[in-house]
C-alpha positions as CSV (number, residue, x, y, z in Angstrom):
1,X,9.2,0.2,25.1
2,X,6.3,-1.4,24.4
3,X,2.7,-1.7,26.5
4,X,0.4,-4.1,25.8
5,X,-1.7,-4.7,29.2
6,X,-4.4,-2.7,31.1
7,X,-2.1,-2.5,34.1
8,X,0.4,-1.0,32.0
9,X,0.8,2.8,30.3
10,X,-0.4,2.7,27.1
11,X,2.3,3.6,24.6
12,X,2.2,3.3,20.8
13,X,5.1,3.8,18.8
14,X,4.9,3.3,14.9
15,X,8.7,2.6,15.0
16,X,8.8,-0.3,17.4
17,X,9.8,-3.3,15.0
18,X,8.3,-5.3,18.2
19,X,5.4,-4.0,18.4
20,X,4.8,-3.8,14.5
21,X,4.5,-7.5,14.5
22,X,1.5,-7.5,16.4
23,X,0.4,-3.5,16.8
24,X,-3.2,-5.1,17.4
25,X,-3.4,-5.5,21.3
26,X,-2.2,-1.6,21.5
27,X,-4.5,-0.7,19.0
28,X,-7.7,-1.9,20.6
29,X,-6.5,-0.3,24.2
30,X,-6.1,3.2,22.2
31,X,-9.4,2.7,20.1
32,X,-10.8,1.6,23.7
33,X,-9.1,4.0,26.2
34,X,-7.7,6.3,23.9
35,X,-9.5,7.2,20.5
36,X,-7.2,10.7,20.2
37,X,-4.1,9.5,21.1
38,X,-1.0,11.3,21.8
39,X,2.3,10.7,21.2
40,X,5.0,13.5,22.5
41,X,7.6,11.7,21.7
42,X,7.2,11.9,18.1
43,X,4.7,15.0,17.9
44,X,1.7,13.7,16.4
45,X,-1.9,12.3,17.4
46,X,-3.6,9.2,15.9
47,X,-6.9,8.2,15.3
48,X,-7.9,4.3,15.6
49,X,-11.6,3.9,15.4
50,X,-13.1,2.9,11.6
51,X,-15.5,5.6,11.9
52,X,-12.9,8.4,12.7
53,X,-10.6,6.8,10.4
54,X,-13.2,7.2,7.7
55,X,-14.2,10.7,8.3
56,X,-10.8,12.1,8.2
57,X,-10.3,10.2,4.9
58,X,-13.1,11.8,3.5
59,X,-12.6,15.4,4.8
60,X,-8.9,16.1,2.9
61,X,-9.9,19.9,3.7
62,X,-9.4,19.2,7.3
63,X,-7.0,15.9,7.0
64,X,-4.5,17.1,4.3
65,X,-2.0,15.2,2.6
66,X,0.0,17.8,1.2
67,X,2.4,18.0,3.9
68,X,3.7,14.0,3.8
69,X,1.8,11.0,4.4
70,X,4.2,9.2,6.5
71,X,5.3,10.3,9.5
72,X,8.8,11.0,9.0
73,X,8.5,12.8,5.7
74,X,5.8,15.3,7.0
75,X,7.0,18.9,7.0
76,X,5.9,22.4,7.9
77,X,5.1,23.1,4.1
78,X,3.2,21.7,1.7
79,X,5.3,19.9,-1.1
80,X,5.5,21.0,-4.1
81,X,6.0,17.7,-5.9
82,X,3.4,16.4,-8.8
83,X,2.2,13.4,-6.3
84,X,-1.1,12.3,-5.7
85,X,-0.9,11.0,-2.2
86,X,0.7,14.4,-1.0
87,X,-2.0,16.7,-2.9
88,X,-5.0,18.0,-2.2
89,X,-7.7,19.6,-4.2
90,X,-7.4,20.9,-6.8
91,X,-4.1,19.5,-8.1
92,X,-5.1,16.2,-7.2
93,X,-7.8,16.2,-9.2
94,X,-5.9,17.2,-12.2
95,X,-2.9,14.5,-12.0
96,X,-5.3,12.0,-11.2
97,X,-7.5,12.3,-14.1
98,X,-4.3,11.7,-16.1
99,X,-3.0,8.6,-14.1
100,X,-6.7,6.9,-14.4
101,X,-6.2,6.4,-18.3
102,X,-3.9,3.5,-17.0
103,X,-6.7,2.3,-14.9
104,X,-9.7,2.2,-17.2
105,X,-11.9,-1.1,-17.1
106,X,-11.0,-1.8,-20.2
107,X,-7.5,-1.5,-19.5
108,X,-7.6,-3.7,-16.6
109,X,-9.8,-6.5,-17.9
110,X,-7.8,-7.1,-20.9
111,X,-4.3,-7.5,-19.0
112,X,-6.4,-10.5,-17.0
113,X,-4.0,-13.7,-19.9
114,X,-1.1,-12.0,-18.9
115,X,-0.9,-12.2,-15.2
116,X,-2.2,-14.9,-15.6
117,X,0.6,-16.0,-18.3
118,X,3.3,-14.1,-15.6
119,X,1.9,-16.2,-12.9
120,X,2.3,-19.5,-14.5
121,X,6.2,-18.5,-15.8
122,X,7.3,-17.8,-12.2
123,X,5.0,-20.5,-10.4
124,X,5.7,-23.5,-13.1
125,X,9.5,-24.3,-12.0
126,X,8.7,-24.9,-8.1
127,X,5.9,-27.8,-9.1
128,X,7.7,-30.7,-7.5
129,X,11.1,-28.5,-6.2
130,X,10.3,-29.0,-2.1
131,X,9.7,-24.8,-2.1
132,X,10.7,-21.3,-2.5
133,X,10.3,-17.9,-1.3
134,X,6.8,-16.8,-1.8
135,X,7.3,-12.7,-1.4
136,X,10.6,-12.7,-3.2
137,X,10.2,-15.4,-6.0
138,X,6.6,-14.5,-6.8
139,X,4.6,-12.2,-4.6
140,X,6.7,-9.4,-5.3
141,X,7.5,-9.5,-9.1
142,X,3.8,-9.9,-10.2
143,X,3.0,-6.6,-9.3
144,X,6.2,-5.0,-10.7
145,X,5.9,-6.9,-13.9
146,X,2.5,-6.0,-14.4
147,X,2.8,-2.4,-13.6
148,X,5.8,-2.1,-15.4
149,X,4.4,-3.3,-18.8
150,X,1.6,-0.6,-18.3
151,X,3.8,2.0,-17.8
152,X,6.3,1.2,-20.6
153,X,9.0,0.3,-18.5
154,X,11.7,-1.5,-20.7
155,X,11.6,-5.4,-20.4
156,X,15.1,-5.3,-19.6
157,X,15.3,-2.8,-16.8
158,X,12.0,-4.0,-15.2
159,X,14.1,-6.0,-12.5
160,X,16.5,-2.9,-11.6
161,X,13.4,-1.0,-11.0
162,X,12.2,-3.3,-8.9
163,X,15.0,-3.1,-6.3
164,X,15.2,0.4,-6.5
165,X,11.3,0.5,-5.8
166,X,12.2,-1.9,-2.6
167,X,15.2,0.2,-1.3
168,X,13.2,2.9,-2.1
169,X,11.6,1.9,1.1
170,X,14.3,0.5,3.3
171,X,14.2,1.7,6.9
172,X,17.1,3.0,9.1
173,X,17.0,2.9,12.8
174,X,16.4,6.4,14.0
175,X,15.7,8.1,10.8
176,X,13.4,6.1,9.2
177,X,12.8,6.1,5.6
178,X,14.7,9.4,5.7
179,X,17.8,8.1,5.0
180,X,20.7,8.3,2.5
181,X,19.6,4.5,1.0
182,X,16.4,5.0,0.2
183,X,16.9,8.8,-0.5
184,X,19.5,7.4,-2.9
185,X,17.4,5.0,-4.2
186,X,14.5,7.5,-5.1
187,X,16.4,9.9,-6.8
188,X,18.1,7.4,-9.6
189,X,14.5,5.8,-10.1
190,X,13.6,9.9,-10.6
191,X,16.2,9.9,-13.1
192,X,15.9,7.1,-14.7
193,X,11.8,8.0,-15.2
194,X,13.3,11.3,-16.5
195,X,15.2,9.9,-19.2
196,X,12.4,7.9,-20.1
197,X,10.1,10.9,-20.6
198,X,12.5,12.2,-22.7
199,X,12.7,9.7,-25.3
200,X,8.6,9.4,-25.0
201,X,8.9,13.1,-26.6
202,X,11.2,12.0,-28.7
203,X,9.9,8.5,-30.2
204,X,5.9,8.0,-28.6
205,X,4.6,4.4,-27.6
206,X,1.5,3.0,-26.6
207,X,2.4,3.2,-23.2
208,X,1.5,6.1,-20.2
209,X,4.3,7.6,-19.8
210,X,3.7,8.7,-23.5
211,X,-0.1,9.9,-22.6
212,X,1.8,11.8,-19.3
213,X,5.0,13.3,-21.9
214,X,2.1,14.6,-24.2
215,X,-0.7,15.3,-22.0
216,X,-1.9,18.7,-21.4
217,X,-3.3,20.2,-18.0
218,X,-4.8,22.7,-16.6
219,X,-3.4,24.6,-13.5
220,X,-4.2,27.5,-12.2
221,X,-5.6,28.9,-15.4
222,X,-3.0,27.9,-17.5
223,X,-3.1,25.1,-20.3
224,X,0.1,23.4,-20.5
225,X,1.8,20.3,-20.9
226,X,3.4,18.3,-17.8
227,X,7.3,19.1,-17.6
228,X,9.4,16.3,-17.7
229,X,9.5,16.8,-13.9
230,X,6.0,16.0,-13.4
231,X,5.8,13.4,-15.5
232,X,8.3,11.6,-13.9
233,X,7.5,11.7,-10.7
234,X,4.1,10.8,-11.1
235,X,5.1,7.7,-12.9
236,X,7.4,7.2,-10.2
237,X,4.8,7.4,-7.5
238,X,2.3,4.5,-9.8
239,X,5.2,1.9,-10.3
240,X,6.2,2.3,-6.3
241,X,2.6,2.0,-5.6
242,X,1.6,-0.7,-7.8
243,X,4.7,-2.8,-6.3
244,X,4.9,-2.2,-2.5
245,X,1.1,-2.8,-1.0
246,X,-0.2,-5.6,-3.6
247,X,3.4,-7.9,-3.1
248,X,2.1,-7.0,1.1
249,X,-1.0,-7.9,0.4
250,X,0.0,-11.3,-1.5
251,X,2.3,-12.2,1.8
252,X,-0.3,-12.2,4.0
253,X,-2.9,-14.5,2.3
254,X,-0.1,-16.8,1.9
255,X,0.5,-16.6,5.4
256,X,-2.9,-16.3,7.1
257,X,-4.2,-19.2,4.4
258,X,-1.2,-21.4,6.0
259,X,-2.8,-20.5,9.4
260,X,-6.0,-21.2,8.1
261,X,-5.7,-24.7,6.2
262,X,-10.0,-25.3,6.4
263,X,-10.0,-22.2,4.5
264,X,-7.6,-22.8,2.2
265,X,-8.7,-26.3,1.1
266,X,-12.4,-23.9,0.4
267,X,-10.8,-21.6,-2.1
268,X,-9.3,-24.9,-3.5
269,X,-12.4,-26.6,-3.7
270,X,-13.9,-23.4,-4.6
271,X,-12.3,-20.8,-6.4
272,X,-15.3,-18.1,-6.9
273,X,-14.4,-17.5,-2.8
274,X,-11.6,-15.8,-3.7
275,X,-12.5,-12.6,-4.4
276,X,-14.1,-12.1,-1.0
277,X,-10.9,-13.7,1.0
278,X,-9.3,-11.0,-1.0
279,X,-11.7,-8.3,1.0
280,X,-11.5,-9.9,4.3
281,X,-7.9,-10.1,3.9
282,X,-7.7,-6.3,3.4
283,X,-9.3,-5.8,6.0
284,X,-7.6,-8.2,8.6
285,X,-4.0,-7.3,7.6
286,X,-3.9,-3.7,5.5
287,X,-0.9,-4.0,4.0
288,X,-0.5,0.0,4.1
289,X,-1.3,-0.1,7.9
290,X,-0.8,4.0,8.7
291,X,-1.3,7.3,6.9
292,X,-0.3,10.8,7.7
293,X,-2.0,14.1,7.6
294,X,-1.9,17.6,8.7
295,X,-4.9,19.5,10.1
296,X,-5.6,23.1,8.8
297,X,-7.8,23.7,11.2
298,X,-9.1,22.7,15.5
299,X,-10.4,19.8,15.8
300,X,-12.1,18.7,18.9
301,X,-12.8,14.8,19.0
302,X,-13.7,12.4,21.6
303,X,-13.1,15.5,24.2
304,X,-9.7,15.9,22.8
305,X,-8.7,18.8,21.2
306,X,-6.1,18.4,18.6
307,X,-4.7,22.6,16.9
308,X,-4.6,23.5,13.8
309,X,-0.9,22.6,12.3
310,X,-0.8,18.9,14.0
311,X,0.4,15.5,12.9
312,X,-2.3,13.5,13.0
313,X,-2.0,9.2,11.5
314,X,-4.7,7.5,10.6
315,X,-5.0,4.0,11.9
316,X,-6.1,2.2,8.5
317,X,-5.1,-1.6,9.9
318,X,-6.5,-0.6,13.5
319,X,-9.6,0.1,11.7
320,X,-9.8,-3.0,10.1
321,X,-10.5,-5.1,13.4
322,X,-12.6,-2.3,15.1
323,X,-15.3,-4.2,17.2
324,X,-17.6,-1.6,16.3
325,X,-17.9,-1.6,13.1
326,X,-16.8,-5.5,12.4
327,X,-18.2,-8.3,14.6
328,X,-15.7,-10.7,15.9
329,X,-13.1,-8.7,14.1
330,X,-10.2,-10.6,15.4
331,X,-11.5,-13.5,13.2
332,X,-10.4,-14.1,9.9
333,X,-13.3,-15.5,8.1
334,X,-13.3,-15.7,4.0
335,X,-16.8,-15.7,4.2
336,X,-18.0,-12.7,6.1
337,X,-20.2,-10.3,4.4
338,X,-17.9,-7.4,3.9
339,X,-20.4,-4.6,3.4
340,X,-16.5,-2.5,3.2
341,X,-13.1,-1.5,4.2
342,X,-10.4,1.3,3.9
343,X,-7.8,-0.8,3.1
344,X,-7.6,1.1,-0.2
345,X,-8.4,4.4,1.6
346,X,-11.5,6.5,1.3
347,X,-12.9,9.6,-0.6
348,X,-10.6,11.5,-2.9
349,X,-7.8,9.4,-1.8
350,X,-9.0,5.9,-2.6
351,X,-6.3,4.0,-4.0
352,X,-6.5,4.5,-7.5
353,X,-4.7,1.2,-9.1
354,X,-7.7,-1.0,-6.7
355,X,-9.3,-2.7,-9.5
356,X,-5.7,-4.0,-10.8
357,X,-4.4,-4.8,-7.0
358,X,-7.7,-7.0,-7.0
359,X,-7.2,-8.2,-10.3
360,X,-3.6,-9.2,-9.6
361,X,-4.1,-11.1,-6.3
362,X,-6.8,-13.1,-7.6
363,X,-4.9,-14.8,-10.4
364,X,-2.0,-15.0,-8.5
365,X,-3.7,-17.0,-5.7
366,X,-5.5,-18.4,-8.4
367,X,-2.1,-20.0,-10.2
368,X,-0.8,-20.5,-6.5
369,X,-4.1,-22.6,-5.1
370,X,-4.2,-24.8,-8.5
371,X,-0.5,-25.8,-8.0
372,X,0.4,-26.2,-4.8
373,X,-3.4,-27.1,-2.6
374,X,-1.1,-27.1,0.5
375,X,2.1,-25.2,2.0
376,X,3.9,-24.6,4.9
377,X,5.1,-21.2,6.3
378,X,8.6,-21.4,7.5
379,X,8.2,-19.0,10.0
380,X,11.5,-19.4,11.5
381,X,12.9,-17.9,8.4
382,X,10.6,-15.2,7.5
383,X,11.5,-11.9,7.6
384,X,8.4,-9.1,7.8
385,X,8.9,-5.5,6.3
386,X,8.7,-2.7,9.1
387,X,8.3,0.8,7.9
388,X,6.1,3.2,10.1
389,X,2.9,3.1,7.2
390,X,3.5,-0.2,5.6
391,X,3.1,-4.0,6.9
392,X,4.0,-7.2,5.3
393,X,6.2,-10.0,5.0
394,X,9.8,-8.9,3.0
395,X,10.6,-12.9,2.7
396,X,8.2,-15.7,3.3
397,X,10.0,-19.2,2.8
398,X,7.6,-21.7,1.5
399,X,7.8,-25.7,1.8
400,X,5.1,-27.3,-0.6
């Protein structure tokens, strides 16, 4: 059930496909009435102010990720798993020293023609064709293109990964993503990144899972290179996270620019805008919306003790439209001065393929602006993406 007045309980639920289409009225009651919030249902407490939100991001000693970052994957035990957004120091450090070669400024500047070569393939054959699906026929296959040719994913299985990636994060009533689609999904993309490792040792490209199948680390005093197993997973964990949040993130601006047709015809007339209505859409609709942690340790906040051992989620999207640290938050303005936002997360954590999500969302609402200057949003067939971390629209229907 889900509460939304002051006369009512306040009860949030990161489950509740109703109340994931607008969580925001609930948010600002718990940031307002309820900065430590506890949920027994679920067995976890959540932080919604941007200045908590922050703190815990930047204290992973307290906040750790090594037990899950979503809700329903958190365990007693820390995993044991090469990924970066269930490490902590100093393991994280190590695998993501290796996955920054990918990100390098270099890197990312010179894969600018091709996105924006990508962009114009897919965008090209809707000039004139009444309209199309703006997640599924072009939000969602820059991303996986792009990060796909980085990695060294073959052209011709670039697609399948792309599904796999998306079920991969399908969501079953009561279980959540814990269930036998998307755990079936995750292990064939673990050993199909496997294989691939495998012939990198065998035959090397210029590509990073060849710099992961030959690079060397050191852990725990010991200089090694990454087993197949690491490797695989890690690469796993950068193609699902260059996909998911940036084909999110693309769904929205589409959406809130339809909403917003003043602002639109701005970035139209004006095109330098852009990056900013990039920031400010961030911040107004974070595509990855929630974040889990454990604490190792008591923490007392706002009055509220929360023991050692607990689930705690951090608000990321609630944060966006806190009143105290953004004014008029509930306003989506292309022009506020951002001076930031943990959209991308904070501290050791901070997204690590930001430069490229920026990157790719520019050109792509570059390409989209200069071909089509107006659009409409067939809401009545849209269908938004609910998981209990990540927000966005799954198919966005287009008339232009």
């Amino acid at each position: 059930m889900t509460m939304t007045t002051s006369n009512e309980d306040l009860y949030y639920d990161p489950y509740d496909k109703t109340l994931d289409l607008d969580p925001y009225p609930v948010w600002r009651r718990m940031r307002d009435e309820k900065p430590v919030y506890r949920n027994e249902v679920y067995d976890f407490f959540a932080l919604s102010r941007h200045a908590d939100v922050q703190a815990a991001h930047v204290d992973p000693r307290t906040y750790s990720s090594a037990y899950g970052h979503v809700l329903e994957m958190m365990q007693d035990e820390p995993y044991s798993v090469p990924v970066l957004v269930m490490e902590d120091p100093p393991r994280h450090e190590i695998h993501r020293s290796l996955l920054s070669r990918a990100f390098t400024p270099r890197r990312v500047s010179a894969i600018e023609p091709r996105i924006r070569a990508l962009c114009a393939d897919l965008l090209d054959p809707f000039v004139g064709s009444g309209g199309f699906d703006y997640v599924q026929d072009f939000a969602a296959l820059v991303p996986s293109k792009v990060i796909s040719e980085l990695i060294g994913v073959e052209p011709d299985d670039r697609e399948e990964v792309r599904k796999l990636i998306d079920l991969c994060v399908y969501i079953e009533d009561g279980v959540g993503i814990l269930n036998a689609t998307s755990r079936g999904a995750s292990r064939q993309l673990h050993s199909y990144f496997c294989e691939q490792i495998e012939r990198r040792h065998r035959v090397p490209r210029d590509d990073l899972m060849t710099a992961l199948a030959e690079a060397e680390v050191e852990i725990d005093g010991d200089t090694r290179h990454l087993t197949t197993e690491e490797a695989a997973y890690l690469t796993q964990e950068l193609t699902g996270g260059g996909t998911e949040t940036v084909a999110r993130l693309l769904s929205w601006a589409c959406a809130l620019l339809y909403s917003h047709p003043d602002q639109r015809a701005d970035l139209v007339a004006d095109p330098s805008l852009l990056p900013n209505a990039i920031e400010e859409t961030l911040r107004y609709q974070a595509p990855s919306a929630v974040q889990g942690r454990r604490v190792t340790r008591d923490v007392v906040l706002h009055g509220v003790n929360i023991p050692a051992g607990s689930k705690v989620l951090l608000l990321t999207g609630s944060a966006g439209r806190d009143e105290r640290k953004y004014v008029d938050p509930d306003r989506y303005d292309i022009r506020r001065r951002l001076d930031s936002h943990i959209s991308f997360g904070h501290g050791i954590h901070f997204c690590i393929g930001a430069a490229l999500a920026r990157l790719e969302a520019r050109v792509a609402l570059e390409e989209t602006l200069s071909r089509f200057p107006t659009w409409e949003v067939d809401h009545d067939n849209e269908v938004q993406l609910h998981t209990s971390t990540i927000r966005g629209f799954e198919r966005l229907p287009i008339r232009v």
